[in-house]
C-alpha positions as CSV (number, residue, x, y, z in Angstrom):
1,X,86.9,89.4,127.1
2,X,90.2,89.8,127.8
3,X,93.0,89.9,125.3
4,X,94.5,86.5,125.3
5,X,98.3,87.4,124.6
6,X,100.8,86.4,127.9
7,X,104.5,87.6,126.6
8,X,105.2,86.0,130.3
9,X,104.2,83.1,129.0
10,X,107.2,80.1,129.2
11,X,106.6,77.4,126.4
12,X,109.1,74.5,126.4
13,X,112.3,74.5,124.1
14,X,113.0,72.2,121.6
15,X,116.2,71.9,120.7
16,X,114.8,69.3,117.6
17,X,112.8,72.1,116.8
18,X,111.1,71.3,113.1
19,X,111.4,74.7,111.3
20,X,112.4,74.4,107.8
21,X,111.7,78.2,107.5
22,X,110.6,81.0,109.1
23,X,110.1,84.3,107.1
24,X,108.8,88.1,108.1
25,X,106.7,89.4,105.2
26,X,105.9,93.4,105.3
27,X,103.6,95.1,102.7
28,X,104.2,98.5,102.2
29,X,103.6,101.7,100.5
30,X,107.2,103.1,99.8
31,X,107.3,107.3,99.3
32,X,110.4,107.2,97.0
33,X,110.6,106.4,93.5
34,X,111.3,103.0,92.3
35,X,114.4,103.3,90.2
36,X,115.8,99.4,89.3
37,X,119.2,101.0,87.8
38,X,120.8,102.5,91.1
39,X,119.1,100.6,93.7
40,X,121.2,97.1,92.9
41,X,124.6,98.8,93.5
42,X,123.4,100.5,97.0
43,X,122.4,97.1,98.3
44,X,125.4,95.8,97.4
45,X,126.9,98.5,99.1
46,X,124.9,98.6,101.9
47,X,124.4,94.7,101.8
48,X,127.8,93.1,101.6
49,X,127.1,90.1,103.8
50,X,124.3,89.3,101.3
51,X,126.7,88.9,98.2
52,X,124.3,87.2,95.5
53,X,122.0,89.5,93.9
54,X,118.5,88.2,92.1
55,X,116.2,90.8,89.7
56,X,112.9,90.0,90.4
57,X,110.8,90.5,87.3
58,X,106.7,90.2,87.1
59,X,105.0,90.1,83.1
60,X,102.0,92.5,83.0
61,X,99.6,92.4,80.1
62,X,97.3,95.3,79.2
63,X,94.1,94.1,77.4
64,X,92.6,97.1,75.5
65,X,88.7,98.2,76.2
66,X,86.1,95.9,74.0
67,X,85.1,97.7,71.0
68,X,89.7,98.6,70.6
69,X,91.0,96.6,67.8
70,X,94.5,97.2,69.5
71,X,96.2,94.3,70.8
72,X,97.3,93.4,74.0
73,X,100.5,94.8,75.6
74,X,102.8,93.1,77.3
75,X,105.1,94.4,79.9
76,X,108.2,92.9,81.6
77,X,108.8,94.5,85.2
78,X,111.6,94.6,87.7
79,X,109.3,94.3,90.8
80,X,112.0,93.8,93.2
81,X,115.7,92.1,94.2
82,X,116.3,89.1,96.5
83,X,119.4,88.5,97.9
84,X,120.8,86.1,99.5
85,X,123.8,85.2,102.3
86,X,127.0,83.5,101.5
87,X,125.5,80.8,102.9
88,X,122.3,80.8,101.2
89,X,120.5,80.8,104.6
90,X,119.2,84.3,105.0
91,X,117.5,85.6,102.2
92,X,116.2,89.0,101.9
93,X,113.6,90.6,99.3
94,X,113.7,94.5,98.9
95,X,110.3,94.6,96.5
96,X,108.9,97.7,95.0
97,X,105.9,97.1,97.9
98,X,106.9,95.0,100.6
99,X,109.9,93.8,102.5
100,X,110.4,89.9,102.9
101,X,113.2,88.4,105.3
102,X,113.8,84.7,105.5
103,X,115.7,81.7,107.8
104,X,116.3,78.4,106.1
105,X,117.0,75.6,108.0
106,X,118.9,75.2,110.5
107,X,117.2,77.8,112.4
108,X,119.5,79.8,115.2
109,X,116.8,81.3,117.7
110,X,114.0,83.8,117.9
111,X,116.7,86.4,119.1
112,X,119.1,85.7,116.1
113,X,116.0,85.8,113.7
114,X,114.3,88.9,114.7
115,X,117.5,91.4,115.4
116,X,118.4,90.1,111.8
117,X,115.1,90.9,110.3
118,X,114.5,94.2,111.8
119,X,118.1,95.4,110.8
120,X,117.5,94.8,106.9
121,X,113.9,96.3,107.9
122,X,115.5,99.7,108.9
123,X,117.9,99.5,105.9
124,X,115.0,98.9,103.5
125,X,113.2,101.8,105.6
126,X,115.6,104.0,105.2
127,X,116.0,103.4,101.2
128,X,112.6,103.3,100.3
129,X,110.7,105.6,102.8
130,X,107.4,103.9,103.4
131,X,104.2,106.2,104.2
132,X,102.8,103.2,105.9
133,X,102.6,99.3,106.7
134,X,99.8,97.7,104.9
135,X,100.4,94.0,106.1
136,X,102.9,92.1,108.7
137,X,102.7,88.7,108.2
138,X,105.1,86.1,110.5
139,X,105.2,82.6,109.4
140,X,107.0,79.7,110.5
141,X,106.9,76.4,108.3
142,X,107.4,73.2,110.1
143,X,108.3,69.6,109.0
144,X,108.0,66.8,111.1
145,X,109.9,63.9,109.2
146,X,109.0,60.3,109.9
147,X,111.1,57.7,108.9
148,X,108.7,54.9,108.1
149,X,106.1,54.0,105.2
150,X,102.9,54.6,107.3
151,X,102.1,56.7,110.3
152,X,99.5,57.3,112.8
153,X,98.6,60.9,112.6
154,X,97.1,60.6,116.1
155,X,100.7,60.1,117.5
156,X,101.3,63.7,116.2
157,X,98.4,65.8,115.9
158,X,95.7,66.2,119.1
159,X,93.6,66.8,115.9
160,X,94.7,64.5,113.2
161,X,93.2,64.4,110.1
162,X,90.7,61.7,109.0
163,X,89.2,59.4,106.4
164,X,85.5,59.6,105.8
165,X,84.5,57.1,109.1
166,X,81.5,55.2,106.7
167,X,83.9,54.2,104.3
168,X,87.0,53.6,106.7
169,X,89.4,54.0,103.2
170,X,93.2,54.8,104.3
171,X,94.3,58.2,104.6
172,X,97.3,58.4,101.9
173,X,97.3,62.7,101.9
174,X,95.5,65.2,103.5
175,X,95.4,68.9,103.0
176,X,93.6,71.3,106.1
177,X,93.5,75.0,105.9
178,X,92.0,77.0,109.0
179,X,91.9,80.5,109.3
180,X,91.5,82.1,113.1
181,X,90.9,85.0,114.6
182,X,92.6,85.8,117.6
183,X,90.3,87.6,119.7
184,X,90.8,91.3,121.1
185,X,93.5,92.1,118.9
186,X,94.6,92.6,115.2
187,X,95.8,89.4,114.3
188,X,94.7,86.7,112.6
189,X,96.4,83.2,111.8
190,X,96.4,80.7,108.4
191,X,96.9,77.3,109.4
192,X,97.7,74.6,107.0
193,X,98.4,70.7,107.6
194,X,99.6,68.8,105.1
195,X,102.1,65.7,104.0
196,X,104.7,65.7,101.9
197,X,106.0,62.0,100.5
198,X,109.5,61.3,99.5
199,X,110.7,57.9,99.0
200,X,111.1,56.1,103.1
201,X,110.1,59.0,104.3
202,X,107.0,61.1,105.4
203,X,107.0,64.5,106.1
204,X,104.2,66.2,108.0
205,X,104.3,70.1,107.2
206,X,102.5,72.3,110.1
207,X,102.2,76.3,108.2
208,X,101.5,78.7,110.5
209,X,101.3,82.0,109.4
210,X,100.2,85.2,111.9
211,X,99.0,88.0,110.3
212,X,97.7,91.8,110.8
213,X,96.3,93.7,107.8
214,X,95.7,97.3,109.0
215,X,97.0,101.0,107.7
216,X,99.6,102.3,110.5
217,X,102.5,104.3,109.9
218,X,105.8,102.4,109.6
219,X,107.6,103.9,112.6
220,X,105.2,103.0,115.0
221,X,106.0,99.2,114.7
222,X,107.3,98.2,117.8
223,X,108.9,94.7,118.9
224,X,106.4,94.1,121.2
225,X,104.3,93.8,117.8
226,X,106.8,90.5,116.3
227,X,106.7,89.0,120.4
228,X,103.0,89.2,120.2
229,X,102.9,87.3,116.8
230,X,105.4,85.0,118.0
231,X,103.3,84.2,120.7
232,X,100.7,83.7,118.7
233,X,102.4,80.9,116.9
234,X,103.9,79.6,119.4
235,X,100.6,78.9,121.0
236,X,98.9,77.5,117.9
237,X,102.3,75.4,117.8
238,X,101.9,74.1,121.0
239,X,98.4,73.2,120.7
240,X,98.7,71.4,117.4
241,X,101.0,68.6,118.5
242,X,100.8,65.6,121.0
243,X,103.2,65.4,123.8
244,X,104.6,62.0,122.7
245,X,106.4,63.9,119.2
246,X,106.8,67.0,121.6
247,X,109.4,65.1,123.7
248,X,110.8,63.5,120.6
249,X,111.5,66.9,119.6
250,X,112.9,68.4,122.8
């Protein structure tokens, strides 16, 4: 089998295009110690077109072996700082293990996103020092919005959802979750359909998240890698919706 993945590949362009946010996750293992009091005044530094600042904290709790009469302990952690743009647009996470970059809506272009991304990358590379990349995860979150009380999901999906056929009950919600493999390489996708109601309006949310979960060392990412998972999406994209919203969104 051959692998699947053509970066010639042309897909059409949508200037409508429906991304309410697109996000590069990276799990890591960093080599330097975490230290919470300097680290906030060096992205500030280093960061000063991200000028709002967010401590991320997690609460751990320790439950002491059975036959310990001790109580439990509980722990309040910095496990990271999110910052965000003057804008509040681009949003950034430097966590103790892994390195989030996010696009709100509206979204630029894939060149915008990705030299953006990979710059913060190198700056949280060269702060934290990781050993190795555990996880890249690309994912791209979609909302088609419909301006009417009902809708066909036919007219957007070439797989819509459906209501059980022996009962023939209406379809008010729907929530589909596929996981693929993309064969002959590391990646893998999470695909989730679902709607989201607001008052005269329907919104029908398309999640795609591509994914590779293997132990490399952090240099060797290449770009190549992010076009491959953009491809990736792209394609699953593509494949998802019906020409008639396509040229609605074009």
């Amino acid at each position: 089998m051959t692998k699947p993945i053509d970066l010639k590949e042309k897909f059409p362009h949508l200037s409508k295009a429906p991304i309410v946010e697109a996000a590069l996750d990276m799990r890591v293992v960093p080599s330097v110690k975490w230290d919470e009091t300097t680290l906030p005044n060096i992205l500030k530094e280093r960061l000063s077109d991200f000028p709002k600042i967010e401590t991320l904290r997690e609460a751990r709790v320790q439950i002491p072996p059975p036959g310990k009469e001790d109580n439990p302990s509980f722990e309040d952690v910095c496990v990271g700082f999110k910052l965000y743009s003057s804008d509040n647009l681009n949003i950034v996470q430097f966590n103790k293990g892994a390195y989030v970059f996010s696009r709100l809506k509206p979204y630029k272009s894939w060149g915008y996103f990705s030299q953006e991304a990979l710059r913060l990358w190198s700056i949280y590379c060269e702060l934290l020092k990781p050993t190795e990349v555990r996880r890249i995860g690309l994912r791209f979150i979609n909302k088609i919005s419909i301006k009417q009380e009902t809708v066909e999901f036919a007219d957007y999906y070439k797989y819509p959802p459906e209501s059980l056929k022996d009962l023939n009950w209406p379809l008010n919600g729907y929530l589909h979750h596929d996981v693929m493999r993309v064969p002959e390489t590391a990646y893998s996708v999470n695909l989730i359909k679902t709607i989201q109601n607001v008052p005269g309006e329907i919104g029908l949310i398309l999640d795609i998240d591509v994914f590779m979960q293997s132990q490399f060392a952090y240099d060797k990412l290449r770009i190549e890698c992010l076009e491959e998972m953009r491809w990736v999406k792209n394609k699953i994209f593509f494949s998802s919706l019906t020409d008639k919203i396509l040229s609605e969104l074009k």
